[in-house]
Structure formats: structure tokens, C-alpha cells
N, C-alpha and C positions, 0 to 999 in steps of 0.2 A: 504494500500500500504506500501510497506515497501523495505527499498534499501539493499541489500545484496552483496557482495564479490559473483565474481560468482562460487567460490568454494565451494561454499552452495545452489547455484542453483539444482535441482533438475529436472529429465526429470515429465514431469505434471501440474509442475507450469505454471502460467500465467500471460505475460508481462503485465504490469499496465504504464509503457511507450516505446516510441519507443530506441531502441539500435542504437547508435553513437559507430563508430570507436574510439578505445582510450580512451574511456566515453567524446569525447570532444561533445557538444549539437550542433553539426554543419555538414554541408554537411549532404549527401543521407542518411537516416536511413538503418541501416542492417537487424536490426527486427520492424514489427509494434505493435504498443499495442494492446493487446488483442491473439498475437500469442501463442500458447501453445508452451512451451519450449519440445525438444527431444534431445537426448544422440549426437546424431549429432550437434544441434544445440548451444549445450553447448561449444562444442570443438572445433566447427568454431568460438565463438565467443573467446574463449581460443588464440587459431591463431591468431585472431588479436587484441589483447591486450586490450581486453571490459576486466575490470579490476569489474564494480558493474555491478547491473543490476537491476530494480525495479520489485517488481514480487507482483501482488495482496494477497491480505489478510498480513499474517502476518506470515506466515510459519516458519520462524528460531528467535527462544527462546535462548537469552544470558544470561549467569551469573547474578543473579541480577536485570535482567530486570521486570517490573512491570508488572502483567498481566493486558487481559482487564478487569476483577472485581473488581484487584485493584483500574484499574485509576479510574474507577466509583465510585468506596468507594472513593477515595481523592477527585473526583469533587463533590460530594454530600455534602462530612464535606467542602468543599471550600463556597459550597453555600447556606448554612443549614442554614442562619441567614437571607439569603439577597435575598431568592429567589421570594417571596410572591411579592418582586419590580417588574414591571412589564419590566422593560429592566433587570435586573437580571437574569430574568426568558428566555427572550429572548437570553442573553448569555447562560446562560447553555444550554438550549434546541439547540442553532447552536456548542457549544463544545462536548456534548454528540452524537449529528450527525455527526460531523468529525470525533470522537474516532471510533463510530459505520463504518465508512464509511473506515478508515483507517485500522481497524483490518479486515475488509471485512465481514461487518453486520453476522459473529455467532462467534464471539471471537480471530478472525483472522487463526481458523483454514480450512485448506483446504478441501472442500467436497470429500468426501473417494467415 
């Protein structure tokens, strides 16, 4: 999952939570999770001032930002010493599942 400006939204993506007026998390949702975003629906949400918008996997790549190989090569040397521990091990194993779960389980790119 990954929060985006929706000016980087794209018609295809797919909401990962529901859309609030104004991004405030309150009153009636405008979209629900799981809706696939359309050229339409970008620009209603444009109209009323939905400013982010969370969209599954991990679709828009910033300056600088880490891939998911990366963060795996940092969590690996993070826990290269200490992992054989057995709550160690249990951390890494539920961090590598949120990483995996966050980039949207194949590297946070979008299925073409």
C-alpha cells in the first residue's frame, strides 16, 4: 500500500482504503477499498478536494527512494547476526511480511 498525491493516481490502480472528502477519515466514504480507480473517478475526487489517496502495491517511485531488494538487502544485514534467536527470527519473518505485503507481494509493481 502506498499513499500518493492524487496527481499520480493513475486510471487502473487500486484503492487499498476507503476515500474521505478533504482526506478528513470521517463521514460517508466516497470510494471503497478495493475500487478500481477510472479517468472519471480521479476528477470527481479532484472536485472535491481528496488531496492523497492510498492505492495498492506500490506504483509511484520517488527520487531516492529504496527499492523493495533494497529494503530486503538492509533487513537481512539488520539481522544477519541475530537471526538464528528465535524471537529474532520471528521479527524478521512478520517485517519481511509487511515489506512483502506493503509493496503488494511482486515488488510493488502493478500487474500489467
Amino acid at each position: 500500500m502506498q499513499k500518493i498525491p492524487l496527481m499520480h493516481a493513475k486510471a487502473g490502480m487500486t484503492m487499498a482504503r476507503d476515500v474521505f472528502r478533504g482526506d478528513a477519515p470521517v463521514g460517508m466514504p466516497l470510494c471503497g477499498k478495493g475500487t478500481v480507480l477510472t479517468d472519471a473517478l480521479i476528477a470527481r475526487f479532484d472536485s472535491m478536494d481528496v488531496k492523497t489517496v492510498y492505492v495498492e502495491g506500490h506504483p509511484v517511485w520517488e527520487e531516492g527512494e529504496s527499492s523493495f531488494e533494497d529494503l530486503l538487502r538492509k533487513l537481512d544485514g539488520r539481522f544477519s547476526k541475530t537471526r538464528q534467536e528465535p524471537l529474532n527470527a520471528m521479527l524478521y519473518d512478520i517485517y519481511r511480511a509487511y515489506l512483502t505485503k506493503s509493496f503488494g507481494g511482486n515488488s510493488g509493481r502493478q500487474a500489467e
